[in-house]
N, C-alpha and C positions, 0 to 999 in steps of 0.2 A: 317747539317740540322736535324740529326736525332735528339739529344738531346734537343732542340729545338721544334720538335713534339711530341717528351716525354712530356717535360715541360707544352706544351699546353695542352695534353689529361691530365695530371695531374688537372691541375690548372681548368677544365672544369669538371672531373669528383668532385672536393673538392666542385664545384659552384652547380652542383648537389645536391651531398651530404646535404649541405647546405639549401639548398632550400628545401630537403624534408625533414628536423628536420624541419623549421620556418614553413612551413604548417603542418604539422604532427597534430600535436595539433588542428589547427581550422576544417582542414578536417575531422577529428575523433571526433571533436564532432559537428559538422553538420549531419554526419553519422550517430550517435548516433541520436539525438535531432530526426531526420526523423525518425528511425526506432520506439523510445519511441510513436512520434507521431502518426504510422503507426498501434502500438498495442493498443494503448487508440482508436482510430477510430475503428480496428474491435470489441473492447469487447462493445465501445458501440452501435455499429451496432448491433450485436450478442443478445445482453439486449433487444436494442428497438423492433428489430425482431420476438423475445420469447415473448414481452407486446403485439405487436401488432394483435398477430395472438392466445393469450391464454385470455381468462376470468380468471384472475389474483385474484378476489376476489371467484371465485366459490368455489377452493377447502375451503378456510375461512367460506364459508357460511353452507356447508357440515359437515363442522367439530361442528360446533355452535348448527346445530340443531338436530344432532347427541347428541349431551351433555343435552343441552334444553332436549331433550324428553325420555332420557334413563340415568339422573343425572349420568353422568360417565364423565373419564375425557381422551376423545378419544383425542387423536392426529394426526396430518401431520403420523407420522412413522407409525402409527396404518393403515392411509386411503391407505400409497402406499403401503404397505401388502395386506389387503383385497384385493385392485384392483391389485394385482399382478402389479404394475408400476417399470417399469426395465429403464437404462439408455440405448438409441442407441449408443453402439462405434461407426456403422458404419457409419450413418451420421451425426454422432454427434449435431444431434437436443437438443438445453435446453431443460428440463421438469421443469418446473412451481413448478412440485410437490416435487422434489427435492432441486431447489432452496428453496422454503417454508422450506422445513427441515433443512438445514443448516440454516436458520437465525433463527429459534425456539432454536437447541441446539448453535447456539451461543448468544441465551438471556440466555441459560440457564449455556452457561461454563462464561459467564460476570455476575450473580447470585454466583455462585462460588466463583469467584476470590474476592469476597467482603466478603462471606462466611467466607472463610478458610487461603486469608491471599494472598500477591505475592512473599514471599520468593523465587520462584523458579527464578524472575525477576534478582536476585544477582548473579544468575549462565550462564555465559555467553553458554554452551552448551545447556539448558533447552531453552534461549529467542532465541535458531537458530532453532530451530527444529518447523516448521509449525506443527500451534494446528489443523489443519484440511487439508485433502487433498483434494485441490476442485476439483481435477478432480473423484471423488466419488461423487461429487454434480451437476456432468455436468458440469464445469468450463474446459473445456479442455485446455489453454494456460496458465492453473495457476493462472491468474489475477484475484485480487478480486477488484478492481476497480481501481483509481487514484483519488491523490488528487491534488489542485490547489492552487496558489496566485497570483490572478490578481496583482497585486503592483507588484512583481517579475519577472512576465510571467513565472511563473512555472505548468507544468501539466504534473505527471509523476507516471506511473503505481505502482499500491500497491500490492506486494508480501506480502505472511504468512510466518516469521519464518524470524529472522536477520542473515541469514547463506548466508557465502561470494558468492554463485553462485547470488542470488537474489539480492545481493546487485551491481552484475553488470550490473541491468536491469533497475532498480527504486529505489522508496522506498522501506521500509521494515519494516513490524508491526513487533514488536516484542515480542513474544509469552510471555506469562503471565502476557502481559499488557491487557486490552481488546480490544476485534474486535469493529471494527470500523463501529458497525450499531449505535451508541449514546446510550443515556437513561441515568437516573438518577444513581449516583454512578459510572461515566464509566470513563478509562481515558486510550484512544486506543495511544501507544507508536509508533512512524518511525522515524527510522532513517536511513540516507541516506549519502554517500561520498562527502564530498567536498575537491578540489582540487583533484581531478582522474585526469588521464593526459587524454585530450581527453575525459570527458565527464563531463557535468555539471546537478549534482546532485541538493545537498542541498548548493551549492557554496554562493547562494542567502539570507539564510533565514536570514542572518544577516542584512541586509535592510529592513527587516521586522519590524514594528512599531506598536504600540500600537492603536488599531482598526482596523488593517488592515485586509481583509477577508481571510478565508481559508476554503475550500469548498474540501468535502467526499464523492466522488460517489461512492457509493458500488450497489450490482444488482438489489437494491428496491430501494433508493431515492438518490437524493445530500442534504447533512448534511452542514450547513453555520456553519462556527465559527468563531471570533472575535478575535485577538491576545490582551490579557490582560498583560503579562509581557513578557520579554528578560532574560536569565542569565546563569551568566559562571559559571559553575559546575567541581568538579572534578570527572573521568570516576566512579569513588569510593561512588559516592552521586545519586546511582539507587534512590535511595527510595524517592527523589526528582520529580519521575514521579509516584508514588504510586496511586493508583483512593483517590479521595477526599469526602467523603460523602458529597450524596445529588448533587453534581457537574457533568454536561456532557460536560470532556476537551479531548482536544488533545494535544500533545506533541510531539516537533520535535526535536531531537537532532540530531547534527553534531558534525564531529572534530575538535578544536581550538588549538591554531589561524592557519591561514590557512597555508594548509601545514604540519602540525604537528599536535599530536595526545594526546598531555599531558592533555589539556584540553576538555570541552566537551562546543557547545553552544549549548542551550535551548530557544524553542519558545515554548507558552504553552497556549493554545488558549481556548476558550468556546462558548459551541454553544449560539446561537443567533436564536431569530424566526423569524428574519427578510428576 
């Protein structure tokens, strides 16, 4: 009998076994999918919370007639100096007035990168390294927004900096492409994992089609974009996401085909004012 009750614990524990590789995978990205979800609801709680309780336009109006009346050219960095405006660690309340500054010098590092060129975009150490730390800005969870594709069902938080911790969360802009508040001349870079075991990135954007939307919430508005083309690039053909004069695009890249990393695919969108 003994061998016999061997053979049974055996053959129970392989069924086991078994069973937890075939769910392994779905369970881990249900796990996932909740938790992404879980962080896109508190940053936009967090945003609406900061709009709803700050006069969002005041410090803008301050600054304007400041200029108006003393032809200078005062700034956001200049007003939270004067008023001595500090960030609370403790309860880590937004300030209005630091969000404001981040998105002034990120018009001003997307001026820049049209400026002086994206060469650094060819250097895979330079696009990992977050061009800003938002927790200096009162972003305390790191998230600078998330983006979407209704067609897909995709909505999945936007990290700074294409460096493999971030890329286990979301997306990931990729530093010396531009931040993703739009404007003319802009072309904000993410890229994201497809085929991660257990969680679903950018698994999707190849379903993605010509008109389909793609929508950029960052801490001041949602940005609509349009997907205009599809295309397989090789990892070596950066300069294929370069900003475009006079153009406000986004661009998605994954790894092709799926599973493998030889190629790259490319969704490359443009905003829309609809």
């Amino acid at each position: 009998m003994k061998p016999f009750k061997i053979l049974i614990t055996t053959g129970c524990l392989l069924i086991a076994v078994g069973i937890g590789i075939i769910m392994y995978a779905p369970v881990s990205s249900f796990v996932n999918e909740q938790n992404m979800k879980d962080t896109i609801s508190a940053y936009d709680i967090e945003i609406k919370e900061m709009i709803d309780n700050t006069d969002t336009g005041e410090i803008e109006k301050i600054i304007s007639e400041i200029n108006e009346s003393t032809d200078t050219e005062y700034t956001i960095q200049d007003y939270i100096e004067d008023n001595n405006i500090t960030i609370d660690t403790d309860n880590k309340e937004i300030n209005w007035a630091w969000l404001a500054l981040l998105r002034e010098q990120m018009q001003e590092y997307n001026r820049e990168l049209v400026e002086f060129g994206q060469y650094e975009l060819n250097d895979p150490f330079a696009y990992e390294q977050p061009s800003f730390n938002l927790y200096s800005y009162s972003l305390y969870d790191n998230v600078f927004g998330h983006i979407s594709a209704p067609a897909i069902d995709m909505d999945l938080p936007i990290y700074l900096g294409a460096n493999q911790y971030n890329m286990n969360f979301g997306a990931v802009q990729l530093s010396y492409s531009s931040m993703p508040i739009g404007g003319e001349s802009t072309n904000a870079v993410f890229a994201a994992h497809r085929g991660y075991i257990g969680k679903i990135f950018f698994d999707n954007i190849v379903f993605l089609e010509e008109g389909d939307d793609v929508y950029i919430t960052n801490p001041w508005e949602t940005l609509n974009y349009k997907v205009i083309y599809t295309e397989v690039i090789s990892p070596y053909d950066i300069q294929k996401c370069y900003i475009q004069p006079d153009k406000d695009l986004i661009t998605l890249l994954t790894c092709h085909p799926y599973g493998e990393s030889t190629q790259r695919y490319m969704v490359v969108c443009e905003r829309t004012s609809e």
